[in-house]
Structures are given as structure tokens and as C-alpha cells.
N, C-alpha and C positions, 0 to 999 in steps of 0.2 A: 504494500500500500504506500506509494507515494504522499509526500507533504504536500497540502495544499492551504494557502493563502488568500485571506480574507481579509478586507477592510475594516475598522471599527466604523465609521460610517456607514456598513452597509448595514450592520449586526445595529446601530441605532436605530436608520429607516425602519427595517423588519419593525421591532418593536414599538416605532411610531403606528407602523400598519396594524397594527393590533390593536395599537388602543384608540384607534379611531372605528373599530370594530366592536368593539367590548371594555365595558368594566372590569373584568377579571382579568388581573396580569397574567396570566396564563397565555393570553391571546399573543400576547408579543413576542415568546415561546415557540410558539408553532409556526408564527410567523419567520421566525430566524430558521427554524425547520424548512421554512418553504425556500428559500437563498439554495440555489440549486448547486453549489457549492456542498453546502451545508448538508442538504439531502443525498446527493450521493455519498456523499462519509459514510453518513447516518445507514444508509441502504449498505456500506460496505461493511460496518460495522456489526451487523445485525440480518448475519447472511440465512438467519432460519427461519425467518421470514423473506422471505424470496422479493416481495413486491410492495415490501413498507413504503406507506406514505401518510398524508395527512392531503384530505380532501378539505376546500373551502368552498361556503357556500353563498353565493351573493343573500344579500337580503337586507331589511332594517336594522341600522346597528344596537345592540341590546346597550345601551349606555343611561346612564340617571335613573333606571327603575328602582324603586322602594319593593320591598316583598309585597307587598299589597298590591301594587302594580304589578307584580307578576302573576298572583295570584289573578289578576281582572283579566290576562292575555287568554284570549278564544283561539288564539292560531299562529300556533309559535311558529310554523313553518315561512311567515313574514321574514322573521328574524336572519340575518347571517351568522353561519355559525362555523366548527371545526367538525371533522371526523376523523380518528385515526385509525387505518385500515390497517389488517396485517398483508394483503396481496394476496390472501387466499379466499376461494370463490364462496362470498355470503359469510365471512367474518369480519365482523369489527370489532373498534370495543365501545361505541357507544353509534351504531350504524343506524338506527334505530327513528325516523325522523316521520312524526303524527304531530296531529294539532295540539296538543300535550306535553311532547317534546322539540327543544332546540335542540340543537348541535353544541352545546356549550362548551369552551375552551375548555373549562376547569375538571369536565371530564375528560377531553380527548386527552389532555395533558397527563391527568391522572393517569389513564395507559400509557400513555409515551415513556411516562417513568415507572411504571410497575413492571412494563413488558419489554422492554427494549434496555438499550445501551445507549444515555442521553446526557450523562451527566454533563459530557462538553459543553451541551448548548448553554443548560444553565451559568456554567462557567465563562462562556462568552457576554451570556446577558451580564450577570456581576460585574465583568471587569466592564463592560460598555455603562452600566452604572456607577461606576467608579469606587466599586470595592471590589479591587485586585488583591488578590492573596497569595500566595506560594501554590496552595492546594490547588485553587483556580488554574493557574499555569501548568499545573504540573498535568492536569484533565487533559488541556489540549496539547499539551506535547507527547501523553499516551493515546490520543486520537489524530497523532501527524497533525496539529493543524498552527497554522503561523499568521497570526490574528497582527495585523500592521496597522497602528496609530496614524489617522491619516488627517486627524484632529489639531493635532498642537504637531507646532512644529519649534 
């Protein structure tokens, strides 16, 4: 597995994409998952899953709702949301998409990190937040990845 090279500006965008998507930081997550950089790692990393991905779904962004508000939604399918698939035919982990259910980040998330090998990404959001740590670095140098400050110069 070759090293590959990403920007920290790209790993911000991602994460703006999300939360223009969603309330739940999770969305920004997925969103750096979608960096097709980022996806292929992810896909070579986690070869027992053959066809990992993280599906997006256009729609209203879920942002400002009170639980009462969500409670009042008739038809979540409005909504934009996440799905993380494993590539095999008719599994997901939160596939599942009725007037009842969204697609919500904070589930597909929750698979991405129960069922996969993800800790990089987290590692890339932190240090793109600006809490770098050893551990954090040390993620993406065990997933080849050379995350370049393209921010400050």
C-alpha cells in the first residue's frame, strides 16, 4: 500500500460539507470518508468488505430541530442523510430508509466505527481541529497517509 497525500484544507471543506448537512458532527466524518483519496485507503484498509462505502443522500438538511421537532416530522425521507454500506448485496448498517427513518450521520458513523478500520479519519478531523496529538499522527502514519498543512505557511 503506497502513501498517499492529502491536504488539510481538503479534510476542513469535507467537514464544512457536513455540517451544512447536519447537526450531528458525525456528518463531517463521512464527509472526509467521501474525499476519494480518503475512500480508497479506507476501501484498502478494510478489504472484507469488498465494496465499503458511505452512500449520500440529497435532501432537507436536518439542522436547528428541537426533539419535539423531530418528533412532529411525517416524512423523514425529505431529509439528507448518510448510509454506510458494506458492498455486499442488501447489507447495511443503517440501509433502512421509511417515513420514520432518516439516514442519520450518527448512525452510519456508529458503523463506520464499530465495523471497519476508521480511526485515521477521526485522526485527520482532530488534527484539522486543531488538536494534534502524537496518537493522532501516529493513526495516519499506520494508514500511509501524509496529511500536508496547506493552511499556514
Amino acid at each position: 500500500m503506497n502513501k498517499i497525500t492529502i491536504k488539510l484544507s481538503q479534510i476542513r471543506r469535507a467537514i464544512e460539507r457536513g455540517e451544512k448537512h447536519s447537526d450531528d458532527w458525525q456528518a463531517g466524518r463521512l464527509e472526509v470518508l467521501r474525499i476519494p483519496k480518503i475512500a480508497k485507503r479506507w476501501k484498502q484498509l478494510n478489504l472484507r468488505f469488498p465494496g465499503v462505502e458511505i452512500r449520500f443522500h440529497e435532501g432537507r438538511p436536518h439542522k436547528g430541530y428541537t426533539p419535539d421537532d423531530n418528533r412532529a416530522v411525517t416524512d423523514w425521507t425529505e431529509f439528507s442523510g448518510y448510509v454506510f454500506n458494506y458492498g455486499l448485496e442488501g447489507y447495511g448498517w443503517n440501509s433502512v430508509r421509511s417515513e420514520w427513518y432518516s439516514h442519520s450521520p450518527s448512525c452510519a458513523w456508529d458503523g463506520v466505527g464499530r465495523e471497519t478500520i476508521s480511526r485515521f479519519v477521526e485522526a485527520l478531523c482532530f488534527i484539522a481541529a486543531g488538536y494534534d496529538h502524537p496518537e493522532h499522527r501516529q493513526r495516519l502514519i499506520d494508514a500511509k497517509i501524509e496529511l500536508v498543512d496547506d493552511l499556514t505557511s
